[in-house]
Backbone bond lengths (Angstrom), bond angles and torsions (degrees), N, CA, C in turn:
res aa  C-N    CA-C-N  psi(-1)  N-CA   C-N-CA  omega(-1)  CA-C   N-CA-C  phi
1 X - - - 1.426 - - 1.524 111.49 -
2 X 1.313 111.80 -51.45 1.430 114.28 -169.20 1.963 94.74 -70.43
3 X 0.956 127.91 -61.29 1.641 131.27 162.21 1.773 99.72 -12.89
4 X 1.248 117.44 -82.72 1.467 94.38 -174.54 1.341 113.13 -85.12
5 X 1.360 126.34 25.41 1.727 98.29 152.28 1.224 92.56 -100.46
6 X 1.284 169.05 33.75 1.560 167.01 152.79 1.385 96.21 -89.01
7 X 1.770 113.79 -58.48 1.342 100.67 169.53 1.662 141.36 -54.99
8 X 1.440 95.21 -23.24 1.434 104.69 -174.79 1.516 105.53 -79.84
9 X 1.315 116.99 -53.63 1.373 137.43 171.02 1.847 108.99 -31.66
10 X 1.380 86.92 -52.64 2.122 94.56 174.33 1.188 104.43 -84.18
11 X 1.030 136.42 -26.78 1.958 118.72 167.63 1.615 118.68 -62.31
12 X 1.604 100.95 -38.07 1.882 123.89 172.37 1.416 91.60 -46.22
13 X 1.410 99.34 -76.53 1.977 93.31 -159.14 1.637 118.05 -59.83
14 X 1.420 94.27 -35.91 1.950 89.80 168.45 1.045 120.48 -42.56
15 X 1.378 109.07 -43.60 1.834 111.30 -156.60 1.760 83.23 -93.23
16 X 1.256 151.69 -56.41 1.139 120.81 -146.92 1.479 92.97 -75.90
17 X 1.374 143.96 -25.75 1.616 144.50 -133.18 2.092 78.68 -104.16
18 X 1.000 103.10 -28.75 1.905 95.41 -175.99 1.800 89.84 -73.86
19 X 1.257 132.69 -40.94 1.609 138.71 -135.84 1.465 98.33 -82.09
20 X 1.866 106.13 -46.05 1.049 126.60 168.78 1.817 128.64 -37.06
21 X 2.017 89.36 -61.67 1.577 106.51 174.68 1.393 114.65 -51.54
22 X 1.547 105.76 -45.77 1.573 113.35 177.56 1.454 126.23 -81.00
23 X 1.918 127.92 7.95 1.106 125.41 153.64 1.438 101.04 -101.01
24 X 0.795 142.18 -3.48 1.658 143.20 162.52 1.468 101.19 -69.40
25 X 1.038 115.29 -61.06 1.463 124.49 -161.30 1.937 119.07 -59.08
26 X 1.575 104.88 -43.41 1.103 137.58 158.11 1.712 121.92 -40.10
27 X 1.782 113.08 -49.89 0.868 137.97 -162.02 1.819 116.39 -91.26
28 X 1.532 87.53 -38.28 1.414 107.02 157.02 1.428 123.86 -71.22
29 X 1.210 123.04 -27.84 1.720 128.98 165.43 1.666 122.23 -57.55
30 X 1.597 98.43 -42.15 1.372 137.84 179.08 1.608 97.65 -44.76
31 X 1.823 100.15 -77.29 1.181 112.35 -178.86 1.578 116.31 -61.78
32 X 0.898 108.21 -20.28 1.953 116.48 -178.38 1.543 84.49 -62.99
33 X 1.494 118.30 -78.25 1.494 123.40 -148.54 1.878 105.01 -51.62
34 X 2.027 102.49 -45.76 1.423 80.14 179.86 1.384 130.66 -65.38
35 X 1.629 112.58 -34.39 1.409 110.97 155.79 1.479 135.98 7.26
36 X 1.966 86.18 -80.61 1.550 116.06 173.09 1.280 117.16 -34.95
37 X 1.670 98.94 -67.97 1.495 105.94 178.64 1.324 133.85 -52.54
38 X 1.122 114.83 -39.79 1.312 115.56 -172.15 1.478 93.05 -77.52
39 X 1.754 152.27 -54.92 1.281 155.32 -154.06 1.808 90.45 -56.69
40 X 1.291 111.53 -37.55 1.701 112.08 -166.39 1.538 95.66 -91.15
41 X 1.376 126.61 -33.42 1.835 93.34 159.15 1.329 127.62 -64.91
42 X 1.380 109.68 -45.37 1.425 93.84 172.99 1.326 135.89 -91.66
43 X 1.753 122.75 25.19 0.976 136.30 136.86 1.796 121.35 -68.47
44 X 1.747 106.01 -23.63 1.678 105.20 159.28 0.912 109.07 -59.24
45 X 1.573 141.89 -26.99 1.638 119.67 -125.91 1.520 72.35 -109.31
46 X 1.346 146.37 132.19 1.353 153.86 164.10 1.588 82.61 -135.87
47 X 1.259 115.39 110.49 1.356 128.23 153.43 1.275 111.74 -129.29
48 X 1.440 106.21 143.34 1.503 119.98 -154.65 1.593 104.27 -93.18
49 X 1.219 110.57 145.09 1.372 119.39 -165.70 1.474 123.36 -94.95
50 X 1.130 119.58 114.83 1.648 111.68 -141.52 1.637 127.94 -71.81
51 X 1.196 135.61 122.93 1.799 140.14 -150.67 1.670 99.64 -49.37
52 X 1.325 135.27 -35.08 1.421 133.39 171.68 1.143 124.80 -121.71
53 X 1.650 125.95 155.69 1.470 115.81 -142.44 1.495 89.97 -97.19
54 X 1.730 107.82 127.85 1.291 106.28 -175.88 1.604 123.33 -71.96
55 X 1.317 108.95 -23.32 1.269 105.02 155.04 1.808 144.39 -82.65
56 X 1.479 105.57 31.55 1.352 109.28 -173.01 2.024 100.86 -104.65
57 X 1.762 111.52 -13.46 1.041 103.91 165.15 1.499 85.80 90.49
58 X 1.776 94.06 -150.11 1.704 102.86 -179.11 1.404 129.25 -98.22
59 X 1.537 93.53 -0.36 1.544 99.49 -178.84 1.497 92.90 -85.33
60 X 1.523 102.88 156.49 1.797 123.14 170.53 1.171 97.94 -95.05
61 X 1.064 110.88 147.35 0.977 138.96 177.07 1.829 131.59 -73.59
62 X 1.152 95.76 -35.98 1.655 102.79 146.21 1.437 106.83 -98.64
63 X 1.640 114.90 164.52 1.181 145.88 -172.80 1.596 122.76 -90.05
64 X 1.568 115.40 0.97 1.494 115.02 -146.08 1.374 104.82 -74.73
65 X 2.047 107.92 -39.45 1.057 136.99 -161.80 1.930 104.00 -56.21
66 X 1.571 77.99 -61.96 1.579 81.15 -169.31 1.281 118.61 -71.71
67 X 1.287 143.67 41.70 1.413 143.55 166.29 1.721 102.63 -167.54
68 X 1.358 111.76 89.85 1.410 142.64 152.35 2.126 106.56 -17.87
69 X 1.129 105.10 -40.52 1.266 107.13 -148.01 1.505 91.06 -82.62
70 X 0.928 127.75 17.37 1.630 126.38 -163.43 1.272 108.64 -91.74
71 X 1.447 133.62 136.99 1.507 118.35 177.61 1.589 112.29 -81.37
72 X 1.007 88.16 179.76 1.369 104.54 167.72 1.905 118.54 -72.36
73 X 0.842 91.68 -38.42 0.932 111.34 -176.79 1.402 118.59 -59.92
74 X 1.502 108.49 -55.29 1.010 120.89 178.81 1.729 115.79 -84.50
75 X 1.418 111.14 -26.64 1.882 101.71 139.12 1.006 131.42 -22.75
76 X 1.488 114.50 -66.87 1.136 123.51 -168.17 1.616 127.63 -73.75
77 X 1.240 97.62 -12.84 1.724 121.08 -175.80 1.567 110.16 -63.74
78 X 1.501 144.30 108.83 1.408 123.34 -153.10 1.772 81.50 -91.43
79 X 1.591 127.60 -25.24 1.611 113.63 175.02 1.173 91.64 -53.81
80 X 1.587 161.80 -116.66 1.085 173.63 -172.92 2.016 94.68 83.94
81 X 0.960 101.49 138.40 1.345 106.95 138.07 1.698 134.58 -57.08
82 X 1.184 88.15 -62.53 1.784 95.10 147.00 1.097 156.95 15.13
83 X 1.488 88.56 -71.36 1.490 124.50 -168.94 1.911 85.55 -94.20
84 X 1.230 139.00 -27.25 1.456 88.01 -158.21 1.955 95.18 -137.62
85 X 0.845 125.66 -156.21 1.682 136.75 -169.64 1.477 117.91 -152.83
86 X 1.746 105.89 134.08 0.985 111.03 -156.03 2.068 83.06 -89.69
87 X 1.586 82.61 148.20 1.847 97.65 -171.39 1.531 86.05 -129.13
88 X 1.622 151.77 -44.63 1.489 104.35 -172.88 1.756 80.15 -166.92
89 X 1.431 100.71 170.68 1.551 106.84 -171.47 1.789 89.52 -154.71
90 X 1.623 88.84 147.91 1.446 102.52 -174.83 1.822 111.98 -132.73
91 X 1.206 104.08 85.47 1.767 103.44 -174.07 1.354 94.87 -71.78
92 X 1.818 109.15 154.73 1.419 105.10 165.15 1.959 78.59 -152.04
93 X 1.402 94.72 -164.13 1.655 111.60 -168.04 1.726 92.89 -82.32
94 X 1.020 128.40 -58.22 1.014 122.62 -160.36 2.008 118.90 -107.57
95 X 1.091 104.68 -15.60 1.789 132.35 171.33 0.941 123.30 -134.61
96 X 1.717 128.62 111.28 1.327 121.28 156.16 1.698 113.67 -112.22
97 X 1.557 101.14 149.18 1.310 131.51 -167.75 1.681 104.46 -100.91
98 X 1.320 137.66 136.81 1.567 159.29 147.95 1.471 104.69 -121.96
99 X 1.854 112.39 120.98 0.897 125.31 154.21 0.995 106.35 -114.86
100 X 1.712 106.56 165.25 1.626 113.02 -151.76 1.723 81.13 -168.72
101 X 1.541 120.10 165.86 1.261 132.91 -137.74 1.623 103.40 -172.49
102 X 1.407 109.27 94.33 1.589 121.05 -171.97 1.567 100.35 -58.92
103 X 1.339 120.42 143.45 1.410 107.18 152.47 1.728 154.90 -30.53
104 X 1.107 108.81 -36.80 1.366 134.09 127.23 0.878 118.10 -38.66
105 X 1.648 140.78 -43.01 1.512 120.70 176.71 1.486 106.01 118.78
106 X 1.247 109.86 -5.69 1.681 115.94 177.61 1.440 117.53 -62.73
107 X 1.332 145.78 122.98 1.388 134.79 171.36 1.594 103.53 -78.33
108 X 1.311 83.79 154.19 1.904 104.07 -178.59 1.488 88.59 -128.07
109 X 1.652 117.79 150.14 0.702 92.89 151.87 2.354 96.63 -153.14
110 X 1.007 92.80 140.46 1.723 90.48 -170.83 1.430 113.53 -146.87
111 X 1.638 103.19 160.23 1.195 124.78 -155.82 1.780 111.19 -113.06
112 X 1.005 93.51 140.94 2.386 92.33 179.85 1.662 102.54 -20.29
113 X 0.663 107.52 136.60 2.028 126.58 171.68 1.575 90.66 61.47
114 X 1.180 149.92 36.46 1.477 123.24 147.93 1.564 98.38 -95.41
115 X 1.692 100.35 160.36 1.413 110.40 171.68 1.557 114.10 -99.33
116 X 1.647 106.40 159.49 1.355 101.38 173.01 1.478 93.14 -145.45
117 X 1.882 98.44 95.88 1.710 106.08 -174.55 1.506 102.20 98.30
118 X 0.975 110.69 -136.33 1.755 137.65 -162.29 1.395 106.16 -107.13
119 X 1.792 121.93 0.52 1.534 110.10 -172.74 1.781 78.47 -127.91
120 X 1.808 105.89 171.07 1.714 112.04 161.49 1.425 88.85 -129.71
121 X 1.553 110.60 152.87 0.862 126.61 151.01 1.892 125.98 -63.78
122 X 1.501 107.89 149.13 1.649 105.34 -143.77 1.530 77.51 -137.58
123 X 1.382 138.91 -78.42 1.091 134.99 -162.58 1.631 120.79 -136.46
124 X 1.186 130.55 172.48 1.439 123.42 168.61 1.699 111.91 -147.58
125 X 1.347 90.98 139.99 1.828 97.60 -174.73 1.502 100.25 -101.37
126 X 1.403 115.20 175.32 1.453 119.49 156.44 1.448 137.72 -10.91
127 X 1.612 102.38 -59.83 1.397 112.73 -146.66 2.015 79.40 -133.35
128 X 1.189 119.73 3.16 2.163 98.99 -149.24 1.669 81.14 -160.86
129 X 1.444 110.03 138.67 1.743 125.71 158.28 1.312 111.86 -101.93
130 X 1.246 120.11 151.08 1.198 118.48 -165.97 2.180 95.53 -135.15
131 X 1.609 89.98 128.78 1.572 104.46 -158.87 1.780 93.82 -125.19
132 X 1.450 118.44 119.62 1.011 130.36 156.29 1.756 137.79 -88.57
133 X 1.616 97.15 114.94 1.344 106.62 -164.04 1.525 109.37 -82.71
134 X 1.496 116.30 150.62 1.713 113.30 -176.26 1.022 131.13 -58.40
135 X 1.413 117.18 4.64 1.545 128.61 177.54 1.485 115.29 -98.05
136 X 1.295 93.42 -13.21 2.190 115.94 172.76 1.228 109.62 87.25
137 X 1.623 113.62 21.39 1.146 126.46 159.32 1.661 128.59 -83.42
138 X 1.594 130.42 131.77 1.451 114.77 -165.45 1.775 94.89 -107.21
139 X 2.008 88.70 160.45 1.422 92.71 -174.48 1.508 79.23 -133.48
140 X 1.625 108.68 133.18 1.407 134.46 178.06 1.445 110.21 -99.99
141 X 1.186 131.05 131.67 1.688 157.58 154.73 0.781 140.49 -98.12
142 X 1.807 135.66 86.17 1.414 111.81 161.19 0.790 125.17 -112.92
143 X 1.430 135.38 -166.36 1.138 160.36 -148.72 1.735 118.94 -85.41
144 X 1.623 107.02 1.01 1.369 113.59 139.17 1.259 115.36 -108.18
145 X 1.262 123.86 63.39 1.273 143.21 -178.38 2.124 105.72 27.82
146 X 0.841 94.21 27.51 1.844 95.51 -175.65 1.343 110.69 -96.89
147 X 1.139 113.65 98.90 2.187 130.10 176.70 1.789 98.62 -100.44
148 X 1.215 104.84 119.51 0.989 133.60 135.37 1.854 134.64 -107.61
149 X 1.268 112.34 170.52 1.516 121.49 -172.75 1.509 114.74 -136.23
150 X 1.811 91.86 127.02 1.763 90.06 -163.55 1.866 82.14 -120.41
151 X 1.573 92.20 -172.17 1.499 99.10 174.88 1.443 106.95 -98.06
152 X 1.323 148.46 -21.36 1.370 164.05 176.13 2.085 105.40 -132.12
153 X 1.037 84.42 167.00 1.532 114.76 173.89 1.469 107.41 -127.46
């Protein structure tokens, strides 16, 4: 007696423990297919990514435009000042830090007397870095990307 309820008992769990594997199994196909589907809509959705950054508004994004006085020369210079924007500055007592961010997206990042190009950095204020050009002329930056060039600071 006790023999076939052990037996019966092990045929029970076979069959529900197989019933089991095969609503798992089922369920997992389920989830496979929606998977699929959804990876192949948004493999439709190819939308093209737009030539100017829609969030910069009306300002450009480089500086070349808005100041006439620029050479050619210095257009063409990819060091340029120009080319990039001051993003954050770190004074301390004994080290200060200017990072700056090429158009491209490259970080710079430099310390009092290193150069970046044809100018070194000389000093930094609050809000503006101050970059001395080889003619002993300074070129000022801030943080609305606006460089101008004075004869002193």
């Amino acid at each position: 007696m006790n023999l076939i309820k052990l037996i019966t008992i092990f045929i029970f769990l076979l069959f529900s423990n197989s019933i089991s594997i095969a609503d798992n199994h089922s369920k997992k196909e389920e989830l496979n297919k929606e998977v699929k589907k959804i990876t192949e809509q948004l493999d439709s959705l190819d939308e093209e990514m737009p030539l100017n950054d829609p969030f910069a508004g009306q300002s450009s994004s480089n500086n070349r435009n808005a100041n006439a006085q620029i050479s050619e020369e210095e257009m063409q210079d990819d060091m340029s000042l120009y080319n990039f924007k001051l993003v954050g500055l770190i004074a301390g007592k004994s080290n200060s830090y200017v990072s700056l961010v090429k158009s491209d997206g490259e970080p710079f990042s430099l310390t009092i007397g290193q150069y970046l190009g044809k100018i070194r950095l000389v000093d930094l204020r609050l809000s503006e870095v101050i970059f001395k050009k080889e003619d002993g002329k300074f070129i000022i930056i801030d943080f609305n990307n606006q460089i101008r060039e004075t004869n002193e600071y």
